[in-house]
Kinemage of the C-alpha trace (Angstrom):
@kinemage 1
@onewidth
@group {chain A} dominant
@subgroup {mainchain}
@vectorlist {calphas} color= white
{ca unk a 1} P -53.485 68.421 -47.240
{ca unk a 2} L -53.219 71.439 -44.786
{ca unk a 3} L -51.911 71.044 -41.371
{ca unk a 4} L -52.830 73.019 -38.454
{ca unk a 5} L -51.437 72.927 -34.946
{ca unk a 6} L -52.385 74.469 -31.883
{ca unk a 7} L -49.584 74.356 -28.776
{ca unk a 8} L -50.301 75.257 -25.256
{ca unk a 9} L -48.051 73.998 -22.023
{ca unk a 10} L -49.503 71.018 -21.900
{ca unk a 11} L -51.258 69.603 -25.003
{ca unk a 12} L -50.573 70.304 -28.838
{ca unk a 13} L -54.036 69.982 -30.400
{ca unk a 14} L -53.374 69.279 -34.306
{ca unk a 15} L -56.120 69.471 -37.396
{ca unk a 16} L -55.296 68.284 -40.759
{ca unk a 17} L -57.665 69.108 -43.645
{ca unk a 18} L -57.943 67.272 -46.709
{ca unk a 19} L -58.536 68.140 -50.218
{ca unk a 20} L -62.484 67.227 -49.823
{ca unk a 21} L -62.973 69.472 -46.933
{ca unk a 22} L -62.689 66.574 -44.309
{ca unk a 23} L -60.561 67.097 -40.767
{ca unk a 24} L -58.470 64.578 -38.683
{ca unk a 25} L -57.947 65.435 -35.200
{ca unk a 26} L -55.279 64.678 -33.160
{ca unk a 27} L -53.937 65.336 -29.612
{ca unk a 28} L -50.144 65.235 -28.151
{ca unk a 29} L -48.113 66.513 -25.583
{ca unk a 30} L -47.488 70.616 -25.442
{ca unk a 31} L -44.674 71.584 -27.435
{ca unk a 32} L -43.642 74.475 -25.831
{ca unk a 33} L -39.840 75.208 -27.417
{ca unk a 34} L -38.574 77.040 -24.559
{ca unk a 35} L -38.601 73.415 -22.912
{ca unk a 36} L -38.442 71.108 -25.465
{ca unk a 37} L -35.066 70.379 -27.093
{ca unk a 38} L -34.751 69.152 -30.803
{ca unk a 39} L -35.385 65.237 -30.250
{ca unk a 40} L -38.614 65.465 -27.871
{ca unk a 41} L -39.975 67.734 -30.861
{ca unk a 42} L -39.146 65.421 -33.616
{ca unk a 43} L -40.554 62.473 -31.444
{ca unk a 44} L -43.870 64.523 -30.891
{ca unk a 45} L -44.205 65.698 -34.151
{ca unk a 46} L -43.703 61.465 -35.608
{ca unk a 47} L -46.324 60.551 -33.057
{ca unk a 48} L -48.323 62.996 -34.661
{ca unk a 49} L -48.061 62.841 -38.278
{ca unk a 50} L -49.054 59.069 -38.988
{ca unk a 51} L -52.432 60.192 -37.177
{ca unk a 52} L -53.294 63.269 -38.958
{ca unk a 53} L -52.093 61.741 -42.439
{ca unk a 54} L -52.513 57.827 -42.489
{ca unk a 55} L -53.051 57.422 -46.219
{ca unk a 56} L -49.343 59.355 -46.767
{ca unk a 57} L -50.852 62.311 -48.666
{ca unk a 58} L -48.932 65.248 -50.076
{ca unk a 59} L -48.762 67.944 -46.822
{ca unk a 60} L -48.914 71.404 -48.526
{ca unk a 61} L -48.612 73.529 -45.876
{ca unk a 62} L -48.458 73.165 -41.727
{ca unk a 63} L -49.389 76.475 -39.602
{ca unk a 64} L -48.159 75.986 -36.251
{ca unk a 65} L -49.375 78.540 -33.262
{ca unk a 66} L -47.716 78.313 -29.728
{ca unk a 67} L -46.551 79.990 -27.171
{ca unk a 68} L -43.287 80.991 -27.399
{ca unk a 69} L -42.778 81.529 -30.577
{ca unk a 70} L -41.438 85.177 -30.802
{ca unk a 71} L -38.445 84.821 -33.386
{ca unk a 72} L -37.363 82.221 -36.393
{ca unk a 73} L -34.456 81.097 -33.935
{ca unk a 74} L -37.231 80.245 -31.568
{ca unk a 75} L -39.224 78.443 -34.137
{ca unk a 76} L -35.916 76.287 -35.134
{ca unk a 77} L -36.380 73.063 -33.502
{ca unk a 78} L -40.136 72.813 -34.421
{ca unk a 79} L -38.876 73.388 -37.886
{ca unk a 80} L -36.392 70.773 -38.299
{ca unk a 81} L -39.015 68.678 -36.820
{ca unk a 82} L -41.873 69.384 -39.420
{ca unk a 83} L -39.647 69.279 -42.241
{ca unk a 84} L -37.962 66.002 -41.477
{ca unk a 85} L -42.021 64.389 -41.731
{ca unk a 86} L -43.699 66.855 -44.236
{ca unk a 87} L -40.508 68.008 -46.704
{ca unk a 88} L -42.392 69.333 -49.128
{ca unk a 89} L -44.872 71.399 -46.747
{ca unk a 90} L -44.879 75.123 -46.623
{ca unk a 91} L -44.263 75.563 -42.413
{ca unk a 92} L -45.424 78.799 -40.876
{ca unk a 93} L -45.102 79.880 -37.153
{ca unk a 94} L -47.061 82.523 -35.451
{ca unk a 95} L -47.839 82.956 -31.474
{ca unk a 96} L -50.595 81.765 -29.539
{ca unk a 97} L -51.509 85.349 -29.009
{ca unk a 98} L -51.894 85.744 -32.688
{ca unk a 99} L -54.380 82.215 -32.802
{ca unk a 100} L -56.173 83.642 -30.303
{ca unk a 101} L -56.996 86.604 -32.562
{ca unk a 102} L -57.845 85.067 -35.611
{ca unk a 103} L -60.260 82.474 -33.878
{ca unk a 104} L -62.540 84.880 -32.137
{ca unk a 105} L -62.104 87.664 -34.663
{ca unk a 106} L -60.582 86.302 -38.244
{ca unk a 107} L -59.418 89.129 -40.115
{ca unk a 108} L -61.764 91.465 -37.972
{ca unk a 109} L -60.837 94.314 -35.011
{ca unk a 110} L -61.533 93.719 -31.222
{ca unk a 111} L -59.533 93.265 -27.959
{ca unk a 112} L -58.108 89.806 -27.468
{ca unk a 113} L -58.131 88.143 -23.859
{ca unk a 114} L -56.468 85.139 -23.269
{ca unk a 115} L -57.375 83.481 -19.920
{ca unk a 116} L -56.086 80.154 -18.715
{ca unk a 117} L -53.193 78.956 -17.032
{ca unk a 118} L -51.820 82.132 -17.280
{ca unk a 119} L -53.227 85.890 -19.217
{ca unk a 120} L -52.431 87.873 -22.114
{ca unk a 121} L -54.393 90.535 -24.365
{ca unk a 122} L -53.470 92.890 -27.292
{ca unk a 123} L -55.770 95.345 -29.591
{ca unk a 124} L -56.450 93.535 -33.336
{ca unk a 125} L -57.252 95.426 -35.906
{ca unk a 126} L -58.062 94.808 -39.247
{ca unk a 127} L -56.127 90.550 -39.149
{ca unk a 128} L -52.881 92.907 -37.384
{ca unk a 129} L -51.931 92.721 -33.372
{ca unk a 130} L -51.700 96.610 -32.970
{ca unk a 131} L -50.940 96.296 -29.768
{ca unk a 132} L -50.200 94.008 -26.630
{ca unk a 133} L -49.924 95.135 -22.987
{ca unk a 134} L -47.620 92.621 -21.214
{ca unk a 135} L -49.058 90.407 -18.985
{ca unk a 136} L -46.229 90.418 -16.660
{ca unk a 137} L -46.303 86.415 -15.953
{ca unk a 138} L -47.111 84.908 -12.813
{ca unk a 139} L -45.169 87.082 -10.603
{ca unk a 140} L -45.354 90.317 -11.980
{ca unk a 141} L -48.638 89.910 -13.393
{ca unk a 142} L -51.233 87.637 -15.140
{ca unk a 143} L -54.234 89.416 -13.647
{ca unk a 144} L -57.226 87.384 -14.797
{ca unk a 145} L -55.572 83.671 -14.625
{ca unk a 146} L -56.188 80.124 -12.701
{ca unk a 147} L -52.824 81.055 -11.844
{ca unk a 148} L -53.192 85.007 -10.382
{ca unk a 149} L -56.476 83.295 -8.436
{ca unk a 150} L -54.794 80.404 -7.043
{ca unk a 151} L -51.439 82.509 -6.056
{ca unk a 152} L -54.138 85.220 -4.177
{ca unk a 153} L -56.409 81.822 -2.552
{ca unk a 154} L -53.041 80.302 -1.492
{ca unk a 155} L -51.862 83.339 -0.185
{ca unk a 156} L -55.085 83.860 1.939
{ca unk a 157} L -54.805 80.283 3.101
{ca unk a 158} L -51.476 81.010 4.862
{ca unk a 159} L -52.102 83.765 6.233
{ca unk a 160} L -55.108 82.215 7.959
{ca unk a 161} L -57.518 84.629 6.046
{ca unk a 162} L -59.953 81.847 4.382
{ca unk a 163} L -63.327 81.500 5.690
{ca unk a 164} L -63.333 78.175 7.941
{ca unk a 165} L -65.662 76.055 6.120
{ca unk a 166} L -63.293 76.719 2.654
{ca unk a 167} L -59.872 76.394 4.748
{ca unk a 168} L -61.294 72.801 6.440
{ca unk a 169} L -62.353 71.711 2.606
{ca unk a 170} L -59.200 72.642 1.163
{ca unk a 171} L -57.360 70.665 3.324
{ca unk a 172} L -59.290 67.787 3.447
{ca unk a 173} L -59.392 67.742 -0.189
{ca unk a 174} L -55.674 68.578 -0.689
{ca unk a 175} L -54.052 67.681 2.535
{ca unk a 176} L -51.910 70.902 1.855
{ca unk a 177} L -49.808 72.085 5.289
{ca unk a 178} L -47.930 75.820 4.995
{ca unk a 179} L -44.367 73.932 4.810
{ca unk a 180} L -45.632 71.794 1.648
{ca unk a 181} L -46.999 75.082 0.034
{ca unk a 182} L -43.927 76.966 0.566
{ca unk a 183} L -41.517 74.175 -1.012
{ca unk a 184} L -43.871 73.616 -4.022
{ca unk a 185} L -43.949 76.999 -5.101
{ca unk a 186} L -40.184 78.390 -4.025
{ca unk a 187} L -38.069 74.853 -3.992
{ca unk a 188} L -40.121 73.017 -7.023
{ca unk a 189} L -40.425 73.301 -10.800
{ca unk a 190} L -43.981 74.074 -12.205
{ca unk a 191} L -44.672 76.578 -9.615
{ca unk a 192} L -47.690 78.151 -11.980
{ca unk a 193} L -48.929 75.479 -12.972
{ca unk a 194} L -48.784 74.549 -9.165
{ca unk a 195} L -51.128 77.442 -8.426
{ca unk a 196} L -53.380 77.335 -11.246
{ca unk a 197} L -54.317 74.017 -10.136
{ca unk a 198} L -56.215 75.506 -7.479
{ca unk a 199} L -58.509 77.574 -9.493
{ca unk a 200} L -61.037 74.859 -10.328
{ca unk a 201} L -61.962 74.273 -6.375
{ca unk a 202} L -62.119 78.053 -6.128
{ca unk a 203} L -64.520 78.495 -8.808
{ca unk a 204} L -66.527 75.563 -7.127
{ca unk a 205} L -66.696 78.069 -3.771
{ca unk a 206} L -67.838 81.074 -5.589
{ca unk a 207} L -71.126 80.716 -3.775
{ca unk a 208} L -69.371 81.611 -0.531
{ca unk a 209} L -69.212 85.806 -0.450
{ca unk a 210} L -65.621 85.850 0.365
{ca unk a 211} L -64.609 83.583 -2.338
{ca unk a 212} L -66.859 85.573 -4.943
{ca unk a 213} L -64.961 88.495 -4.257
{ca unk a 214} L -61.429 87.162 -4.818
{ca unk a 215} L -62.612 86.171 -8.043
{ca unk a 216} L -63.949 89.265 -9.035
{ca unk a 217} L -60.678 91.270 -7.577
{ca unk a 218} L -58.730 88.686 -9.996
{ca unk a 219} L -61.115 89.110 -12.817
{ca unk a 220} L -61.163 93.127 -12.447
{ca unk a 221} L -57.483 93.917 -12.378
{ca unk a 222} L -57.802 92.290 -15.963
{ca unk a 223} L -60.105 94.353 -17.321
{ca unk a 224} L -58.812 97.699 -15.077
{ca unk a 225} L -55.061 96.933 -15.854
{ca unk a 226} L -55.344 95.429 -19.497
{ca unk a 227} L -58.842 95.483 -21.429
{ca unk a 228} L -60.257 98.652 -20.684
{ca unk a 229} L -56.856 100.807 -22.061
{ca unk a 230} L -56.952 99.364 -24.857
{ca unk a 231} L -59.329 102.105 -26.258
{ca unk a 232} L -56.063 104.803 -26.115
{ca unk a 233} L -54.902 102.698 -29.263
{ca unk a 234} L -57.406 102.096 -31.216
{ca unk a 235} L -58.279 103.473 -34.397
{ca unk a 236} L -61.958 103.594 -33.509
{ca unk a 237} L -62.950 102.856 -30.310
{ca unk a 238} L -65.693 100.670 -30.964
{ca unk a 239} L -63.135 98.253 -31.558
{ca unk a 240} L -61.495 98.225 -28.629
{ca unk a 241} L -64.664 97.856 -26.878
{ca unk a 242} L -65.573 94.571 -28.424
{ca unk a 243} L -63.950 91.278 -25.721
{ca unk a 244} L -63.029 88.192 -26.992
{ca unk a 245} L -61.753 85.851 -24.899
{ca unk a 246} L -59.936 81.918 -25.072
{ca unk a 247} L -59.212 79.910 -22.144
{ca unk a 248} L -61.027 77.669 -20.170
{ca unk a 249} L -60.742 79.673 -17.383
{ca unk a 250} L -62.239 82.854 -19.325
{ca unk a 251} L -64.797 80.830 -19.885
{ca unk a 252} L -65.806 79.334 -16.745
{ca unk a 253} L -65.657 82.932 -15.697
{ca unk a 254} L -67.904 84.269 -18.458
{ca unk a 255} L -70.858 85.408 -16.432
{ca unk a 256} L -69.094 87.447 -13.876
{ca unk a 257} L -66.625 89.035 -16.800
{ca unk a 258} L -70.034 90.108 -18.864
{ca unk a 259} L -71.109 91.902 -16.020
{ca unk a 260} L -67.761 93.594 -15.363
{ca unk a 261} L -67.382 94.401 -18.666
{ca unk a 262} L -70.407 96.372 -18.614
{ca unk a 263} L -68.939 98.133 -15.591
{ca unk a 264} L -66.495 99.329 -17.431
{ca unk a 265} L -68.334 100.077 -20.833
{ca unk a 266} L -67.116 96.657 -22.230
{ca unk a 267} L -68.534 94.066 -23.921
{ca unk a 268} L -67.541 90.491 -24.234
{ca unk a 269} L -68.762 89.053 -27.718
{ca unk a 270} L -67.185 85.942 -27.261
{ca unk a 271} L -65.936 82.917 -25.599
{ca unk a 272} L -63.757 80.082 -26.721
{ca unk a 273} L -62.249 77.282 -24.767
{ca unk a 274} L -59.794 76.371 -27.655
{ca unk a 275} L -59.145 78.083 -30.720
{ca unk a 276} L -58.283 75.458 -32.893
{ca unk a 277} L -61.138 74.912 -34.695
{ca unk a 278} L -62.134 78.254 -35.141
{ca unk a 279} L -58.681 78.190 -36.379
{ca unk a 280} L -59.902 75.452 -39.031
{ca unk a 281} L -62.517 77.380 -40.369
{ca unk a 282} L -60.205 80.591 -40.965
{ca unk a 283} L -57.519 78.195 -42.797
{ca unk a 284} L -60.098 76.184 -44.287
{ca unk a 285} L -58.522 74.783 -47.867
């Protein structure tokens, strides 16, 4: 049996595939090992287990993709974890960036968006990241994110700059005052996650012209400060015109990216909410 597990902030999606071709699914908690320590892994990864392998069957190998996963010191606890419930598996570790890749193009060359909470992007080439332009995080960066959209509708909001009819149903739906604001995102813990929240009920406004526009600014800074340079790297520049993208923010955006893309000579080829399974077909047995 072959395990494969998928880790974003807040869930761990996990796929194991037996012998015969048939997959288990199972969903827990984000694993995340910049804010896990060693026992909340090993808890996770029991809950987890038992699920995805009920019969006890011989675990060959486990491939685990998440964020934050730059290093073998960083991949330590998750480790010890896995090997204390599948000993004899063969563990790998590679980054989310890297799952993104290899479900939208598999061994393949293209550019690489990742658009959700936050945003990332690199050049693939050939199954190999060639190369990644930082996204900067939420402060410095992570143009084409729920978060970079809610940070610029939150910022309007404050500074009065909403159109009234959006302002009155923000509040009423969120009963959101500037002091609350300001101690959620400078006195609190989770401020991006905080301000991504907001992106759905901005989306849900796009009909209003003002809204539209702030989430095309948010959406073109992506492609103007990420996606379209990619082509300066690439071996052939067909490649880097090709857009993938993962997120569920990507692609509730999908429309408005195509036809930005094709302002810029881009093309987006594909959209995936969640690579995982795309992830189980590359792994497959």
């Amino acid at each position: 049996m072959k395990i494969i597990a998928e880790s974003g902030a807040t869930k761990t999606s996990w796929r194991a595939i037996a012998l015969d071709g048939s997959v288990r699914s199972a969903d827990t908690a984000g694993m995340s090992p910049t804010c896990l320590d060693g026992d909340a892994v090993r808890e996770l990864v029991r809950d987890a287990v038992p699920m995805l392998d009920p019969e006890g069957a011989r675990v060959s190998s486990v491939i685990f993709y998440g964020a934050g996963l730059v290093s073998e010191e960083s991949a330590a606890p998750l480790r010890d974890a896995i090997q204390m419930w599948c000993p004899f598996a063969e563990i790998s570790f590679h980054s989310d960036l890297v799952a993104a890749a290899r479900a939208l193009f598999g061994d393949g060359s293209g550019v690489v968006a990742i658009m959700g909470t936050g945003s990332n992007s690199c050049l693939y080439e050939g199954g190999r990241i060639v190369k990644n332009i930082s996204p900067g995080g939420y402060v410095l960066g992570d143009e084409g994110s729920g978060v970079a959209l809610g940070r610029a509708f939150l910022a309007d909001f404050v500074k009065g700059l909403l159109p009234a009819h959006v302002e009155e149903d923000f509040v009423r739906v969120y009963g959101l005052d500037y002091p609350q604001i300001v101690r959620k995102v400078y006195k609190e813990q989770g401020t991006s996650a905080f301000m991504a929240s907001f992106a759905p009920f901005v989306l849900s406004h796009a009909c209003d012209p003002y809204i539209k526009g702030m989430i095309q600014d948010n959406l073109e800074a992506f492609v103007k400060r990420s996606l379209s340079r990619y082509g300066a790297y690439a071996s052939d520049s067909e490649f880097a015109r090709r857009i993938g993208v993962v997120g569920s923010f990507g692609c509730a955006c999908e429309d408005m990216l195509r036809s930005i893309g094709r302002e810029y000579g881009l093309e987006f080829v594909k959209f995936l909410k969640s690579p995982v399974d795309e992830l189980v077909r590359y792994h497959g047995i």
